[in-house]
C-alpha positions as CSV (number, residue, x, y, z in Angstrom):
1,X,-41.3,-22.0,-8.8
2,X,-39.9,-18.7,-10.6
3,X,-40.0,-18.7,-14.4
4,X,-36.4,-19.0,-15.8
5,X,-37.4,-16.2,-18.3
6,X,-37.5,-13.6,-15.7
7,X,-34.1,-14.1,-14.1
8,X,-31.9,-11.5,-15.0
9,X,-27.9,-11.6,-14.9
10,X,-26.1,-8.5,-14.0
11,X,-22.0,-8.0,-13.6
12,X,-21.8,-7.5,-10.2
13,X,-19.1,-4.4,-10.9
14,X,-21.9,-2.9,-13.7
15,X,-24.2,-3.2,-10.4
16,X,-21.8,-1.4,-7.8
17,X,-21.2,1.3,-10.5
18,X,-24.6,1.9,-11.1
19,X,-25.4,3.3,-7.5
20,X,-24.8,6.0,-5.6
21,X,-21.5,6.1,-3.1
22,X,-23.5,5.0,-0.2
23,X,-22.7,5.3,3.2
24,X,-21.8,1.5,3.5
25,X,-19.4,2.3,1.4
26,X,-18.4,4.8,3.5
27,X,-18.0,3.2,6.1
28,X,-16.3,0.2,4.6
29,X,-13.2,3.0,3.1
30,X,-13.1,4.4,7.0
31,X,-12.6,0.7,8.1
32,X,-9.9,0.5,5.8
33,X,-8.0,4.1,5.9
34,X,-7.9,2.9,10.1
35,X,-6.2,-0.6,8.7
36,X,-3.9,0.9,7.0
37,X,-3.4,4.6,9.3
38,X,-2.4,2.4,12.0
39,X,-0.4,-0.1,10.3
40,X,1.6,3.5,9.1
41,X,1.8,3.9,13.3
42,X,3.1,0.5,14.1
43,X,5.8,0.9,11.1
44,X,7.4,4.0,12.4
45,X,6.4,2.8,16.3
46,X,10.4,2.0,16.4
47,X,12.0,4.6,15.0
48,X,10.0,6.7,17.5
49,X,10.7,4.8,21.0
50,X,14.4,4.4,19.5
51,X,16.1,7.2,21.2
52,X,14.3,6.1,24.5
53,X,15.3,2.8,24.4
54,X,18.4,3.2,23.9
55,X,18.9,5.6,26.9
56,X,16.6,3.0,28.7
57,X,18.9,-0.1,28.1
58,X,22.4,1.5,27.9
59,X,22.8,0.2,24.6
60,X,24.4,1.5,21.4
61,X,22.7,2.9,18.7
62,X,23.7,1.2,15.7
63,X,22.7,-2.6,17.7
64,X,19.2,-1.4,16.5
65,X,20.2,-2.3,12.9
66,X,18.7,-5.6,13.2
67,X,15.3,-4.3,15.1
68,X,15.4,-1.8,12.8
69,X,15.3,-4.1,9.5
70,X,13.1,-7.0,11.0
71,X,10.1,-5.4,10.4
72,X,10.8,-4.5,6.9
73,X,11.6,-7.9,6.0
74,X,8.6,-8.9,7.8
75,X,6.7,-6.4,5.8
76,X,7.6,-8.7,2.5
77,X,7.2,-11.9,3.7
78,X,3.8,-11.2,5.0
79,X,2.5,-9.2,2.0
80,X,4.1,-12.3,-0.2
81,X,2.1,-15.1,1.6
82,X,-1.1,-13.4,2.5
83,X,-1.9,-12.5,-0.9
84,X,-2.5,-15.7,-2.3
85,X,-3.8,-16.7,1.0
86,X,-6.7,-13.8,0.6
87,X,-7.5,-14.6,-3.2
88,X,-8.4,-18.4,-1.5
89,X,-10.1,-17.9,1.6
90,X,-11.2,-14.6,1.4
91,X,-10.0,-10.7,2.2
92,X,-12.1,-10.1,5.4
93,X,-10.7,-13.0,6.9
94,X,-7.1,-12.4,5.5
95,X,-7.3,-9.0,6.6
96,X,-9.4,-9.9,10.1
97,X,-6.8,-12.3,10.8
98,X,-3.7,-9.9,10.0
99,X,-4.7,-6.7,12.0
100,X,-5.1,-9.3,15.6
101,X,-2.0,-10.3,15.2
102,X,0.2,-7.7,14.3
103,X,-1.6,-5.9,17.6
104,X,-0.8,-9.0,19.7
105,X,2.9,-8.9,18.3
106,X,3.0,-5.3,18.9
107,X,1.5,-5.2,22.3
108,X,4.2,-8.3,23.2
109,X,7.0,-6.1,22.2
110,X,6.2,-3.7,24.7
111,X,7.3,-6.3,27.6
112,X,10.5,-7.5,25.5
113,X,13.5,-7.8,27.6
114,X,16.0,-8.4,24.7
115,X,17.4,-6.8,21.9
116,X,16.8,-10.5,20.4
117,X,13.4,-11.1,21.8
118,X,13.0,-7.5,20.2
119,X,13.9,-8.6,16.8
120,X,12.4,-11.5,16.9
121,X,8.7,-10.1,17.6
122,X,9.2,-6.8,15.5
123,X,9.4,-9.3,12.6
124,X,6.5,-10.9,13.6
125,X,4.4,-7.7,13.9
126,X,6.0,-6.9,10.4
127,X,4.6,-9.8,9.1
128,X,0.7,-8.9,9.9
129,X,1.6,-5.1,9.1
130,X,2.4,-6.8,5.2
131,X,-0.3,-9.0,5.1
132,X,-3.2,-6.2,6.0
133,X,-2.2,-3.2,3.9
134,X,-2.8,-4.9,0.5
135,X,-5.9,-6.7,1.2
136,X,-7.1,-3.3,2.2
137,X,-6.3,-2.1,-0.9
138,X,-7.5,-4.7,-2.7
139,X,-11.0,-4.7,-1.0
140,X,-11.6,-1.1,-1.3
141,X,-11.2,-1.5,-4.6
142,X,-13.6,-4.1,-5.0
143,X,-16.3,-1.8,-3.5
144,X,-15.5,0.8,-5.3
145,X,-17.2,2.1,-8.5
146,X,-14.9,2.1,-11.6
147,X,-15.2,5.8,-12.2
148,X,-13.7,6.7,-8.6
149,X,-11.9,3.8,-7.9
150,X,-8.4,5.0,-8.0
151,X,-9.3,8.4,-5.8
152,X,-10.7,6.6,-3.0
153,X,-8.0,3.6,-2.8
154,X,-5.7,6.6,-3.2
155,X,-7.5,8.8,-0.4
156,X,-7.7,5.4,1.9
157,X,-3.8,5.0,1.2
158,X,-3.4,8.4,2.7
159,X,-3.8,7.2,6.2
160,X,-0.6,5.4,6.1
161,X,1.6,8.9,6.4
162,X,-0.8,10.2,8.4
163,X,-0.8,6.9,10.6
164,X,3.0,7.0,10.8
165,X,3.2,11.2,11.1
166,X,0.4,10.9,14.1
167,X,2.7,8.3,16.1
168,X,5.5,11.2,16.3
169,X,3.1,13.5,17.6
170,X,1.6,10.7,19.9
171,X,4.8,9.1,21.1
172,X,6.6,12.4,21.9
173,X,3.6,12.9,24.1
174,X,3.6,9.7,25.6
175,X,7.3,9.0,26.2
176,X,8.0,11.6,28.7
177,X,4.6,10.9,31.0
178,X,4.4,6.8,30.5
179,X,7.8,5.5,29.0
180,X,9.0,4.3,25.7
181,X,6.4,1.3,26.1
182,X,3.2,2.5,26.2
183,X,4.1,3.7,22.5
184,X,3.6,-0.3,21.7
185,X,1.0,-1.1,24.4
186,X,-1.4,1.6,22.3
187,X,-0.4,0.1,18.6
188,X,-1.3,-3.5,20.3
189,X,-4.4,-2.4,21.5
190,X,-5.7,-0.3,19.4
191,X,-5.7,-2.7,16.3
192,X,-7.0,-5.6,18.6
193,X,-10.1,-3.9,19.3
194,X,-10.6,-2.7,15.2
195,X,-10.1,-6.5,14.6
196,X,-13.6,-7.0,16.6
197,X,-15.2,-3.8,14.3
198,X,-14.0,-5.7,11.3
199,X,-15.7,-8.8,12.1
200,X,-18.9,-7.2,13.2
201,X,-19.0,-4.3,10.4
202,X,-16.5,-4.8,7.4
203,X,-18.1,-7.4,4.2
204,X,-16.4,-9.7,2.0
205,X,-15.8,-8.5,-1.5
206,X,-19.1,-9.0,-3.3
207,X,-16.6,-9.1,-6.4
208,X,-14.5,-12.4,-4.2
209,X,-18.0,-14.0,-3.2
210,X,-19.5,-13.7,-6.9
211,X,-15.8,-15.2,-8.4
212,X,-16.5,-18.0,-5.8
213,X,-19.6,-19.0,-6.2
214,X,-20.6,-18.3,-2.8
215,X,-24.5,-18.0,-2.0
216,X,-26.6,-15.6,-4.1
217,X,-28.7,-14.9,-0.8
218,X,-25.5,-14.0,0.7
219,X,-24.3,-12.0,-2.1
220,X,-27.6,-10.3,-2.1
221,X,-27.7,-9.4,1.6
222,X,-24.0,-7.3,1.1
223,X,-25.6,-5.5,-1.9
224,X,-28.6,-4.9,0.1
225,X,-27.2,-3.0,2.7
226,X,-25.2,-1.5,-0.3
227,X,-28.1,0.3,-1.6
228,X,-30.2,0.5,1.3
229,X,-32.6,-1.6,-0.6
230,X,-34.1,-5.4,-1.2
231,X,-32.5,-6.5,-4.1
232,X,-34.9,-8.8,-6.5
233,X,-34.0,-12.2,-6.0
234,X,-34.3,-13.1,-9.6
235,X,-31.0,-11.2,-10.3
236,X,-28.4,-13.7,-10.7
237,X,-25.2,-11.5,-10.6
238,X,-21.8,-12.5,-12.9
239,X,-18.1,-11.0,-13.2
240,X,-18.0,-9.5,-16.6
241,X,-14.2,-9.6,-16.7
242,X,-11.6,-12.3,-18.7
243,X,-8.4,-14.2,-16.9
244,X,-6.4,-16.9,-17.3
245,X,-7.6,-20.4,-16.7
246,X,-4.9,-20.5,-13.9
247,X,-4.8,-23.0,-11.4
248,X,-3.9,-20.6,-8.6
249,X,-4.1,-16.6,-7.9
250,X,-0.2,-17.0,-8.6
251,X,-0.4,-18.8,-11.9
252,X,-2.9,-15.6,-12.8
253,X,-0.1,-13.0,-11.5
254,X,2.4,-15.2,-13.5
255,X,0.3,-16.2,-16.4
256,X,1.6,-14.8,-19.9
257,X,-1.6,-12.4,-20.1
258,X,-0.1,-10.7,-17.0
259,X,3.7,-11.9,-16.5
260,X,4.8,-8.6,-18.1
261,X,2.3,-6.2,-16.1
262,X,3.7,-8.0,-13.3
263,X,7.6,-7.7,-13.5
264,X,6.7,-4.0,-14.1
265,X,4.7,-2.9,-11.1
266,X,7.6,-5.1,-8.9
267,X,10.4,-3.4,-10.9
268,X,8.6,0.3,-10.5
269,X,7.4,-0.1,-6.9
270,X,11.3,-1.3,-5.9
271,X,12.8,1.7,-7.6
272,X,10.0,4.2,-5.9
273,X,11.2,2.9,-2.5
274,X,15.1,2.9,-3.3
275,X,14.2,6.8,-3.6
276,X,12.1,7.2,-0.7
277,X,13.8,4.8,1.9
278,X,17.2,6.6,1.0
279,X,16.3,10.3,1.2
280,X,14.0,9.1,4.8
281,X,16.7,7.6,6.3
282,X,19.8,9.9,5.2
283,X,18.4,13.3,4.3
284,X,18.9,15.3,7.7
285,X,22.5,13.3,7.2
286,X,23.5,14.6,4.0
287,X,21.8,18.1,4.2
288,X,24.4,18.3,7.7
289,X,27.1,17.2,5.7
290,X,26.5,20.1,2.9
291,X,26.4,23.1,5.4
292,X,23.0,23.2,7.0
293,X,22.4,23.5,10.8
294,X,20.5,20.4,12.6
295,X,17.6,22.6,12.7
296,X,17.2,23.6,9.2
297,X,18.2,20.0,7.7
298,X,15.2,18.5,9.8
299,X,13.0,21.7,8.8
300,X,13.9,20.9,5.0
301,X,13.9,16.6,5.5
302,X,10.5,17.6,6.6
303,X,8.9,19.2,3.7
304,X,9.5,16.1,1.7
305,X,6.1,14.1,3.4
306,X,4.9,17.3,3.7
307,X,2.5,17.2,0.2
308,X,2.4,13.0,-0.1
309,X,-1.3,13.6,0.8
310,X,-2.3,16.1,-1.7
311,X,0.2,14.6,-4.6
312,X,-1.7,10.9,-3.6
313,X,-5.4,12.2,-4.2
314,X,-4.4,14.5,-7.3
315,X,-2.7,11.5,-8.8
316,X,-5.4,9.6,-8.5
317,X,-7.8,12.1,-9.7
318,X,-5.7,11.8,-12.6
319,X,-5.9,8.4,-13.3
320,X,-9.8,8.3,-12.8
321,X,-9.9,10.5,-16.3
322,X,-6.7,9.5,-18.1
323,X,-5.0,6.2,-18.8
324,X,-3.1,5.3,-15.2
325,X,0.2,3.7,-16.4
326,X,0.7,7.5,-18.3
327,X,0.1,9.8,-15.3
328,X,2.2,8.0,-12.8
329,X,5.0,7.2,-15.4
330,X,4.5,10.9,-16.0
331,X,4.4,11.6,-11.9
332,X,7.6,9.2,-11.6
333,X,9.5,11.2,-14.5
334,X,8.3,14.8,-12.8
335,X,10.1,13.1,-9.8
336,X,13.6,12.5,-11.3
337,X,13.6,15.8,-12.8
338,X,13.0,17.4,-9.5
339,X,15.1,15.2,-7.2
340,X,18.1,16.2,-9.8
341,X,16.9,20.1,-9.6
342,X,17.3,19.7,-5.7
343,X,20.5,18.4,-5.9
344,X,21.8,21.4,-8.2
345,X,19.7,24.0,-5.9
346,X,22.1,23.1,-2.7
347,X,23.9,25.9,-3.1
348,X,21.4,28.6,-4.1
349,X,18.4,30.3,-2.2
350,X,16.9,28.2,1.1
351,X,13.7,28.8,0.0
352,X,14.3,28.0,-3.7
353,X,15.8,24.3,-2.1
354,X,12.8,24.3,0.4
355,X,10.1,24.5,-2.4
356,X,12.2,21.9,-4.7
357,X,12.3,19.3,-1.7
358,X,8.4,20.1,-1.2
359,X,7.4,19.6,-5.0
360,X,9.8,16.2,-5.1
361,X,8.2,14.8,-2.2
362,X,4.4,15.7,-3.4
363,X,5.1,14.1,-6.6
364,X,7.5,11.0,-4.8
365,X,4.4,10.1,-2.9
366,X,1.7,10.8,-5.4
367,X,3.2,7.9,-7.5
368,X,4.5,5.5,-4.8
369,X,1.0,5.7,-3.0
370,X,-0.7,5.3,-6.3
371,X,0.7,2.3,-6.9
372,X,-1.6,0.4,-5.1
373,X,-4.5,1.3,-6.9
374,X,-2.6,0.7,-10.3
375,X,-1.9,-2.7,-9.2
376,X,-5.4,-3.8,-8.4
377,X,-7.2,-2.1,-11.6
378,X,-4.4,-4.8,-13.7
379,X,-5.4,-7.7,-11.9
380,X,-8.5,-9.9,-12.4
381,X,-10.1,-10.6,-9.2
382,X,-9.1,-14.2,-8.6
383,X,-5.2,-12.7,-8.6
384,X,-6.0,-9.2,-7.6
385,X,-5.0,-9.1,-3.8
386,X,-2.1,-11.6,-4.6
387,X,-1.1,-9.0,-7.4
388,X,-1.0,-6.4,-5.0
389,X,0.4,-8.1,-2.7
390,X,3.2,-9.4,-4.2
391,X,4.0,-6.2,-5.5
392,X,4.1,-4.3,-2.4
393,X,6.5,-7.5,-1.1
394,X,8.9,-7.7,-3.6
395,X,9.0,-3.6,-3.5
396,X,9.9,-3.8,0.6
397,X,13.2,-5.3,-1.2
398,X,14.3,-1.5,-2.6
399,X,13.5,-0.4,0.6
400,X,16.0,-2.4,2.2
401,X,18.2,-1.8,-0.5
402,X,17.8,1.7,-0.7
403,X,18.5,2.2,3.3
404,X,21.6,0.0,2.6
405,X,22.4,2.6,-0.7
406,X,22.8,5.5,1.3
407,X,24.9,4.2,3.8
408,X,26.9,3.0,1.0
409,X,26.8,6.4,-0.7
410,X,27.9,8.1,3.1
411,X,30.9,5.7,2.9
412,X,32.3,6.4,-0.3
413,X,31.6,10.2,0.9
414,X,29.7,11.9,-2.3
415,X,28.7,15.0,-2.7
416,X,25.0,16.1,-2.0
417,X,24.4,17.0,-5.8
418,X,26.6,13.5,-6.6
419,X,24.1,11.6,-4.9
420,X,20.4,13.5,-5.7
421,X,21.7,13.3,-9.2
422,X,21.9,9.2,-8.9
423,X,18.8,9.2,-7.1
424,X,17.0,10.7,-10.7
425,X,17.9,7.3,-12.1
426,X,15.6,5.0,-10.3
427,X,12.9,7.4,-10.4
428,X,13.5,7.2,-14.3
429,X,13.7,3.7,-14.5
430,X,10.3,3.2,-12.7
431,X,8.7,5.4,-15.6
432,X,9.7,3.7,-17.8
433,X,8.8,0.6,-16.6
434,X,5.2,2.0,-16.3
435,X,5.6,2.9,-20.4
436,X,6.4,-0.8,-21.2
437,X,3.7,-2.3,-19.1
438,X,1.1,0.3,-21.0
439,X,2.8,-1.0,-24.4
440,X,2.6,-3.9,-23.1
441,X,-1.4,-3.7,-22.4
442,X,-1.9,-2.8,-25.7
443,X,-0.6,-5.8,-27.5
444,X,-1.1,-8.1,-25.3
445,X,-3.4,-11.2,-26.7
446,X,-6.9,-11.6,-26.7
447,X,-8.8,-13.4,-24.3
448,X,-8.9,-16.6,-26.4
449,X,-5.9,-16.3,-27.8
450,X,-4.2,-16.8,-23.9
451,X,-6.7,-19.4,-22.8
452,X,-8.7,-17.0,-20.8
453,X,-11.9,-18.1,-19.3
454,X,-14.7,-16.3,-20.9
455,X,-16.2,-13.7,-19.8
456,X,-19.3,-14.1,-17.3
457,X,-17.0,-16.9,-15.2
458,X,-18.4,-17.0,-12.0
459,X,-22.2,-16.9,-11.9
460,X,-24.2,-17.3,-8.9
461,X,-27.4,-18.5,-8.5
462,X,-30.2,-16.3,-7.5
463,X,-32.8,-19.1,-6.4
């Protein structure tokens, strides 16, 4: 029998950041940039195959409203339920589970024969598109060590645009040789056979299996392969971290310790995608309506992606060596400034509007994408990927709302400046949003004082 006196407890995260990045780890933020990279390519899938459909079916355009809108508001309800569903059964399962079946939805929509039967399963593939991308998140964040977490949940982020941007390139290849369905044959397959690479290569959160109280031998055999060593079986490993005695992963999210964090991150996230669902959807619109040629209002709709990746790793850079809440409250306000500077630059130089649009978008998508990673370095992990979750839910709401806003805007026919200078508002409002949650942080009560479980909750075993 081992002598009690030599078993060692460790905090599991204290571990983690004590080693190297190893290439397990590697490997486990590939897995998850192609989770999320092709869940970017089965969002956009429809916008993509659009024009062909229509052509295809003889149908009008604006019939695709519905098609078009069922997989956003698949996108919230599966991010809303499979949240708290992650923080019970686990995220490799959650996440397992969600990537098969939004590549069975997708590959079914290929053979639909309806606009309905097309609605129908483009809300179903919505809903495992919503359930997968934040239990990425909160996974590779759970891997990661504290002092590069929000880089490398930002850098995995970063395959969502460049998921969605490589299904233009992809479907305007495909289209003209196979047809407007093999676009959705490939995003069916494709994620089907990474569902089998995720259950033979991708772990469960060490963090999850330690808050569980899930075998130590288990627990040891992840960190093994980890380190690329035996790890001593007298270390009995802890979470080092305080949360509510919540019943639930949603009485955590909800609890008074958190409720204000919470209605923050929904409230920012919401007004980020108001701005960038809008100017998506209606800037090659409103920069025809204020002079420019087709050709040069896609050229300048274009720059605004255009630096999303470079604004999304800086950012989180950033937040790795200064408080979070400040440089993306910061990132938001840089964005209002500069979406109102592009609406007064309409009339002056091309170039002067071009680098405006470029700036707006690199600093647009440095905070949106960031979000993310804020979200799951507020949460505790029993309520982390329903935090997350829940926040990247409720935001698909300004999406939809934002989409519905510019038509709304086109209707009552205002001016490009009119509108770029509304647009400043929401980006605004999300800053300070991010201010009140950091005052917020700072007086929130201690531990005790909220009936917190102590710290250490959750040690394992390591007999």
């Amino acid at each position: 029998m081992q002598d009690p006196a030599a078993t060692r407890v460790v905090d599991v995260q204290a571990f983690i950041d004590g080693q190297r990045f190893s290439a397990y780890q590697w490997l486990i933020l590939l897995l998850c940039f192609l989770i999320v990279a092709i869940d970017g390519f089965d969002t956009a899938a429809i916008g993509y195959i659009a024009p062909a459909l229509v052509q295809d079916w003889g149908i009008d355009k604006a019939t695709l409203g519905p098609v078009m809108s069922a997989a956003l508001f698949g996108l919230a309800g599966g991010a809303i339920f499979a949240g708290p569903l992650a923080d019970r059964v686990g995220r490799k399962a959650v996440l397992v589970l969600s990537v098969f079946f939004f590549g069975a939805w997708s590959l079914a929509t290929a053979f639909a024969g309806s606009l309905e039967s097309l609605t129908v399963m483009r809300f179903l593939t919505g809903l495992g598109l919503g359930a997968a991308m934040p239990n990425a998140v909160t996974l590779m964040s759970e891997f990661a060590p504290a002092r590069r977490r929000a880089v490398l949940v930002n850098t995995m982020f970063c395959g969502f645009p460049l998921g969605s941007a490589a299904g233009g390139f992809v479907a305007g290849w495909m289209i003209p040789h196979y047809g407007w369905h093999s676009v959705l044959v490939l995003g069916g397959v494709v994620p089907l056979v990474l569902a089998v690479l995720l259950v033979l290569l991708l772990p469960e959160s060490v963090r999850y299996m330690v808050m569980r109280g899930q075998p130590a031998g288990r627990i040891r055999r992840v960190l093994a392969r980890l380190t690329g060593s035996v790890i001593d079986p007298a270390l009995r490993f802890t979470l080092d971290e305080a949360a509510p005695r919540a019943g639930s992963a949603i009485g955590t999210v909800l609890s008074r310790r958190y409720r204000l964090g919470s209605a923050m991150l929904w409230l920012t996230y919401f007004m980020g995608l108001v701005i960038f669902y809008l100017l998506t959807s209606w800037m090659p619109t409103l920069m025809k309506d204020a002079g420019f040629s087709i050709e040069r209002a896609a050229f300048l709709t274009a720059l605004f992606p255009l630096g999303g990746g470079v604004g999304t790793i800086l950012a989180g850079w950033l937040m790795d060596r200064m408080n979070p809440n400040k440089v993306i409250a910061f990132t938001y306000a840089l964005t209002g400034v500069l979406v109102y500077a592009v609406g007064r630059g309409s009339g002056g130089p091309l170039l002067l509007l071009g680098v405006l649009i470029f700036l707006a978008g690199t600093a647009m998508n440095g905070a949106q994408s960031s979000m993310p990673s804020l979200a799951a370095g507020f949460y505790p992990t029993r309520g982390r990927a329903t935090g997350v979750a829940w926040m990247l839910g409720i935001g698909r709401f300004g999406g939809i709302a934002g989409a519905l806003l510019g038509a709304e805007l086109m209707r009552r026919h205002l001016s490009f400046d009119a509108i770029f200078t509304l647009l400043a508002v929401p980006a605004l409002v999300a800053a300070v949003a991010l201010v009140v949650k950091h005052l917020g942080e700072a007086g929130r009560p201690r531990a005790d004082e909220d009936g917190d479980a102590p710290a250490g909750a959750g040690m394992v075993s390591g007999h």
